[in-house]
C-alpha positions as semicolon CSV with decimal commas, in nm:
position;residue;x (nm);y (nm);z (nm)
1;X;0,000;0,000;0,000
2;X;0,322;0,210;0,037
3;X;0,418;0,137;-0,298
4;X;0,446;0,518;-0,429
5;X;0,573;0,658;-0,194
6;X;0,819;0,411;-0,149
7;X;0,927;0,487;-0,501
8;X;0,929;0,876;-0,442
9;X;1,142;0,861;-0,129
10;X;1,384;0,652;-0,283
11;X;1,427;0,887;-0,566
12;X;1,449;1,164;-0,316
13;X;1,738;1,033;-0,066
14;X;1,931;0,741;-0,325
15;X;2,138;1,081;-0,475
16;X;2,264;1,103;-0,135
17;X;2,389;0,729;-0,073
18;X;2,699;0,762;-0,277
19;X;2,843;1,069;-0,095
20;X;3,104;1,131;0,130
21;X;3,031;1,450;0,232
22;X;2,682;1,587;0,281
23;X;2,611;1,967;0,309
24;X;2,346;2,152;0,459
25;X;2,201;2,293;0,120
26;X;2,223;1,891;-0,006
27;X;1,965;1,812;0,284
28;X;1,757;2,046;0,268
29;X;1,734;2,004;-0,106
30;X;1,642;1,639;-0,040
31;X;1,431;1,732;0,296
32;X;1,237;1,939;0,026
33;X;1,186;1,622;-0,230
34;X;1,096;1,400;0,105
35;X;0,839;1,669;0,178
36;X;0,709;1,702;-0,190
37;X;0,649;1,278;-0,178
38;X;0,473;1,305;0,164
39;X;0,208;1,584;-0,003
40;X;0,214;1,377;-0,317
41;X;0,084;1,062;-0,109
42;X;-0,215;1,294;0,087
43;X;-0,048;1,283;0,376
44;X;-0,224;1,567;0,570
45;X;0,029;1,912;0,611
46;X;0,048;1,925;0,988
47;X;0,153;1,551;1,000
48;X;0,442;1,665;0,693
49;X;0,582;1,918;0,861
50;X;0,680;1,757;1,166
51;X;0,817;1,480;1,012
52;X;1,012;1,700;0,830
53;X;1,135;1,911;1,073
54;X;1,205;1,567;1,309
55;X;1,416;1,427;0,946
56;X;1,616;1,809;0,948
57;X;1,701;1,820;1,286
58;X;1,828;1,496;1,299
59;X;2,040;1,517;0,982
60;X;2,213;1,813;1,070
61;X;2,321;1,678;1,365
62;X;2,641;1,425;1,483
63;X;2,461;1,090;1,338
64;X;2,525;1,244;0,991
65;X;2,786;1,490;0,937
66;X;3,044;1,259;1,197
67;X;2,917;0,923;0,973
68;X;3,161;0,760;0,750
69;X;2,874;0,719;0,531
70;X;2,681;1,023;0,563
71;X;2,432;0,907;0,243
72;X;2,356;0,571;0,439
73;X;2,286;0,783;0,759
74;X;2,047;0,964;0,637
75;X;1,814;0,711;0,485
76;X;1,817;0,553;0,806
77;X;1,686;0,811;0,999
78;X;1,429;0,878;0,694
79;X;1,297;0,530;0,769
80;X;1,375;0,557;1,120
81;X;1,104;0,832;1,158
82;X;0,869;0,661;0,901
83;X;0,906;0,410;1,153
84;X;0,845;0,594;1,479
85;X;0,507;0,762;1,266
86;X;0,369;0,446;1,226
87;X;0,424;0,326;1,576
88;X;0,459;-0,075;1,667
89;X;0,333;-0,374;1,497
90;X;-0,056;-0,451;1,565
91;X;-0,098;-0,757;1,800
92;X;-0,472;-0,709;1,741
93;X;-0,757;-0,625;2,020
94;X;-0,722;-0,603;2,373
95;X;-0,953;-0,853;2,509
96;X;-0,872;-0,885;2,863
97;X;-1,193;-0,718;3,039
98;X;-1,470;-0,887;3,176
99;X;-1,664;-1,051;2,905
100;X;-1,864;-0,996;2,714
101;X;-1,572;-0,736;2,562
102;X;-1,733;-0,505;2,428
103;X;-1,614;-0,369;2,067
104;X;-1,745;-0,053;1,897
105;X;-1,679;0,041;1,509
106;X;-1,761;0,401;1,437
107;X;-1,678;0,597;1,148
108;X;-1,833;0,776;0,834
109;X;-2,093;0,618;0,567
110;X;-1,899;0,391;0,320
111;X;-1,574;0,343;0,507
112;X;-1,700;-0,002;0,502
113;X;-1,762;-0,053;0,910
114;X;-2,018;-0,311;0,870
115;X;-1,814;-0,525;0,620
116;X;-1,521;-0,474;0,869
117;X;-1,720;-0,577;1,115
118;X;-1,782;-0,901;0,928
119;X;-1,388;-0,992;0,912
120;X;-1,350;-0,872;1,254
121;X;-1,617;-1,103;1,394
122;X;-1,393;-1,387;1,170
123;X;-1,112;-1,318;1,283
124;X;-1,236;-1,315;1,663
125;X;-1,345;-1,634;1,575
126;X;-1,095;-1,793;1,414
127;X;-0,769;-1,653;1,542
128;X;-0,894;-1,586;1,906
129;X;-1,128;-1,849;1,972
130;X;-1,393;-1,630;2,095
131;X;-1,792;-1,662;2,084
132;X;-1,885;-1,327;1,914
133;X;-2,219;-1,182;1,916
134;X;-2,288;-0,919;1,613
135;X;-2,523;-0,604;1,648
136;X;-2,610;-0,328;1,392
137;X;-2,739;0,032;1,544
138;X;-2,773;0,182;1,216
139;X;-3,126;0,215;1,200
140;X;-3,113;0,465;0,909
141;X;-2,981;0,194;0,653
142;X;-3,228;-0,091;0,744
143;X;-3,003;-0,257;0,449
144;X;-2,710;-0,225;0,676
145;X;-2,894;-0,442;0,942
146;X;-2,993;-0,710;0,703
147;X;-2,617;-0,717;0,590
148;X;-2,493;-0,724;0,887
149;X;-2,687;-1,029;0,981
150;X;-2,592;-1,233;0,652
151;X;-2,290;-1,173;0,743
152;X;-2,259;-1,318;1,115
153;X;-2,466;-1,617;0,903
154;X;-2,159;-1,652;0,709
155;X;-1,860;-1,627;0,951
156;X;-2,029;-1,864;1,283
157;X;-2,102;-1,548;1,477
158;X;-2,454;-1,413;1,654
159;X;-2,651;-1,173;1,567
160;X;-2,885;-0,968;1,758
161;X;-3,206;-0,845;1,632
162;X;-3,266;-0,481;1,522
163;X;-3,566;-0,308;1,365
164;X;-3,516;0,057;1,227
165;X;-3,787;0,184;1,419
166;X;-3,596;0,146;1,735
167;X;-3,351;0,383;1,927
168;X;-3,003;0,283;1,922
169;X;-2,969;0,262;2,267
170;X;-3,278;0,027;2,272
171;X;-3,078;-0,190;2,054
172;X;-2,752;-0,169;2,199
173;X;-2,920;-0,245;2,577
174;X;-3,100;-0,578;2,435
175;X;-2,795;-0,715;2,269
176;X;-2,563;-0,637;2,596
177;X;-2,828;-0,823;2,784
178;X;-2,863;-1,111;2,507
179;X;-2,427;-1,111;2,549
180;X;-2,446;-1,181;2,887
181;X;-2,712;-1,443;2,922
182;X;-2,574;-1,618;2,665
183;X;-2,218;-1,597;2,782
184;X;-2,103;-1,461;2,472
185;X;-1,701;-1,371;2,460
186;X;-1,725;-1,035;2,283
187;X;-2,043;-0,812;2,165
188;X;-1,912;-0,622;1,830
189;X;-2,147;-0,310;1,778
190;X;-2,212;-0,149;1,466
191;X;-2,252;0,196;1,480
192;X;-2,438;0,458;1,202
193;X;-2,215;0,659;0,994
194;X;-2,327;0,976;0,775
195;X;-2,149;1,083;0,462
196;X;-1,994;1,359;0,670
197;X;-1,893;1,434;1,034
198;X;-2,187;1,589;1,179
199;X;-2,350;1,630;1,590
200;X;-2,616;1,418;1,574
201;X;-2,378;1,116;1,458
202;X;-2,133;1,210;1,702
203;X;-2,405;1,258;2,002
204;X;-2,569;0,895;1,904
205;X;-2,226;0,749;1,956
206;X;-2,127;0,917;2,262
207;X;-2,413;0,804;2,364
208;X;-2,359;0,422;2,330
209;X;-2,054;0,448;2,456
210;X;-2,193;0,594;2,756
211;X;-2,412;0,312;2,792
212;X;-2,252;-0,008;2,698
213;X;-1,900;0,109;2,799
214;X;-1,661;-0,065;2,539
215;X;-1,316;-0,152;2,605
216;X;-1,203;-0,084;2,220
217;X;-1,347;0,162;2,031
218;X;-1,218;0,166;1,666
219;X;-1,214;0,408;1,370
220;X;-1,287;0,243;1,058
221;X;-1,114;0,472;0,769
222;X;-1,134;0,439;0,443
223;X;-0,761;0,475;0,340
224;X;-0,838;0,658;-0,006
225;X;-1,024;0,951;0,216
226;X;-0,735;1,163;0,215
227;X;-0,790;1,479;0,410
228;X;-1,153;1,374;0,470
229;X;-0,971;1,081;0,696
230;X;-0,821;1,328;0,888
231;X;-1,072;1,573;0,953
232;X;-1,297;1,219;1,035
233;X;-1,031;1,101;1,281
234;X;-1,002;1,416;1,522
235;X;-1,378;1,449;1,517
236;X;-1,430;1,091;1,678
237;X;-1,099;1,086;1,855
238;X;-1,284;1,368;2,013
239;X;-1,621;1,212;2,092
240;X;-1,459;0,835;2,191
241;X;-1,152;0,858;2,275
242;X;-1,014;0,578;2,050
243;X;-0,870;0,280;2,079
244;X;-0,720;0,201;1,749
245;X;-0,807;0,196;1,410
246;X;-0,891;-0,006;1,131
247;X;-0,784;0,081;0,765
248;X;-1,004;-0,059;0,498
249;X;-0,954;-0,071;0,088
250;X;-0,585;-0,083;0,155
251;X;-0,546;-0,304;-0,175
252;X;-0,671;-0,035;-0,358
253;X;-0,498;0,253;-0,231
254;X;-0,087;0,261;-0,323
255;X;-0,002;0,601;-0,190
256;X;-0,032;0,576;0,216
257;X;-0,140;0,918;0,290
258;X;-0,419;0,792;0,469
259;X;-0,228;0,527;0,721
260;X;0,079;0,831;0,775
261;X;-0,215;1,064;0,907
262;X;-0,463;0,913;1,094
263;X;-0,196;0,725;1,312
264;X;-0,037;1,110;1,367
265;X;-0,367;1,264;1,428
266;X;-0,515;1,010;1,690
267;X;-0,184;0,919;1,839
268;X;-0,339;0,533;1,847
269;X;-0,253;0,233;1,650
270;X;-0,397;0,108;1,312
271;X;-0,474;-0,247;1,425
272;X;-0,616;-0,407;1,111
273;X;-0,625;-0,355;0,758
274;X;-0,871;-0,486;0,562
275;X;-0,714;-0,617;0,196
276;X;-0,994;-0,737;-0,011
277;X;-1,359;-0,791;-0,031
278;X;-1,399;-1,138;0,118
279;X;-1,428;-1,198;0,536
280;X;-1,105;-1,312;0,573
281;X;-0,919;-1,056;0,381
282;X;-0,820;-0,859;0,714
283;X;-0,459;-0,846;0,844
284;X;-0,269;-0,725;1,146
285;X;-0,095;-0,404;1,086
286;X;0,254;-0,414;1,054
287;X;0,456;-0,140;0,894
288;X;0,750;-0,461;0,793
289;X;0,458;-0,615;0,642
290;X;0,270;-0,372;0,470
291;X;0,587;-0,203;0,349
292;X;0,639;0,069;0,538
293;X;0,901;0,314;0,287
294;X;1,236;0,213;0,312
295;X;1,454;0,449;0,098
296;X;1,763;0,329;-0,040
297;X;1,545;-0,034;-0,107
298;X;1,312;0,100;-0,367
């Protein structure tokens, strides 16, 4: 999903491998190509310019003018700080609460939340062992309901029944209760989204967290948003304080933007990514995996 940029940094930092000697006009000539890739990719301005700034500082200091191999130095701390933006491998959810867990996905209409949902609830299944019991709140797409049900069908999980002429919190109480009575390991809610961040969405979600209390609370992004992601991010980092994210459509998206931003702007992981339409096509974040940039590789 990296592949672009990956390309673009390497052209950016590879004229500097060969040298012996580095000036100050030769990094900030290539600090200036690094930040031109970053922009390139739609990763947001704020999240540039710090990583920038981090990339100057550092290669104007001892690491790189005192290396033998000043060129080698400085795509390391290029990938270093790649690195350090991306933050540590995903080793998925944090289930240690007292069951049922409860997981919320929020996020905007057509990030594809209930379809993550789906490969969540798999991979719960699969990979964790866990009795998962599915519920849709989005009682403004009744199609989202019936979707969300075919898929539990399909992947072994529960589902717990929703009409759109309910409240949200209705819902959300019955299947909390249904959880517990029926000893279920996790309850994964799925929350309404709207086309765009707006009060009512945000005040229906606060809400259910309010009430059902869940231990992760994840942003589902869409990682072709661009600076829609961002703005998206803040405004339910704001309302839920998040847990971690989940990046969906990554097989379709080769810049990165996305990924590089949201982690900045939330300061919390990107757990999953989802890689395809079927319900297993969801991974564990890694930035080794998903190939984070490595200049100097390309």
């Amino acid at each position: 999903m990296f592949d672009r940029l990956t390309e673009r940094l390497s052209q950016a930092v590879n004229a500097l491998s060969g040298r012996g000697r580095i000036s100050e006009d030769n990094i900030a000539d290539t600090v200036r190509q690094v930040r031109m890739a970053l922009l390139e990719a739609d990763v947001a301005l704020g999240v540039v310019k710090e990583f920038t700034d981090n990339v100057r500082t550092r290669a104007l200091g001892v690491e790189v003018t005192k290396s033998l191999t000043p060129g080698q130095a400085f795509i390391k701390i290029v990938h270093e700080e790649l690195t350090r933006l991306m933050g540590e491998p995903s080793t998925g959810l944090n289930l240690r609460a007292q069951r049922p867990v409860v997981v919320l996905l929020a996020g905007l209409q057509g990030a594809g939340k209930t379809t993550s949902a789906g490969k969540l609830a798999r991979w719960l299944i699969e990979k964790q062992s866990k009795k998962v019991l599915m519920c849709s709140t989005d009682i403004y797409r009744p199609a989202a309901i019936l979707q969300l049900e075919t898929l539990a069908q399909q992947v072994g999980a529960g589902f717990a029944p929703a009409q759109a002429s309910e409240a949200p919190l209705t819902i959300a109480r019955r299947a909390l209760t249904q959880a517990t009575l029926q000893a279920y390991d996790v309850l994964l809610l799925d929350t309404a989204g709207r086309l765009h961040v707006d009060e009512a969405m945000m005040a229906e979600v606060r809400s259910l967290e309010a009430e059902l209390k869940p231990h992760e609370r994840l942003f589902v992004v869409d990682s072709m948003a661009g600076q829609d992601a961002v703005n998206a991010a803040k405004a339910f980092n704001d309302a839920l304080s998040l847990t971690g994210v989940i990046l969906t459509k990554a097989d379709g998206d080769a810049r990165g933007g996305a990924a590089l931003s949201v982690r900045h702007v939330t300061g919390k992981p990107i757990l999953f990514i989802g890689t395809g339409e079927k319900s297993d096509a969801l991974e564990l974040f890694s930035s080794r995996t998903h190939r984070l940039p490595h200049p100097g590789h390309g």
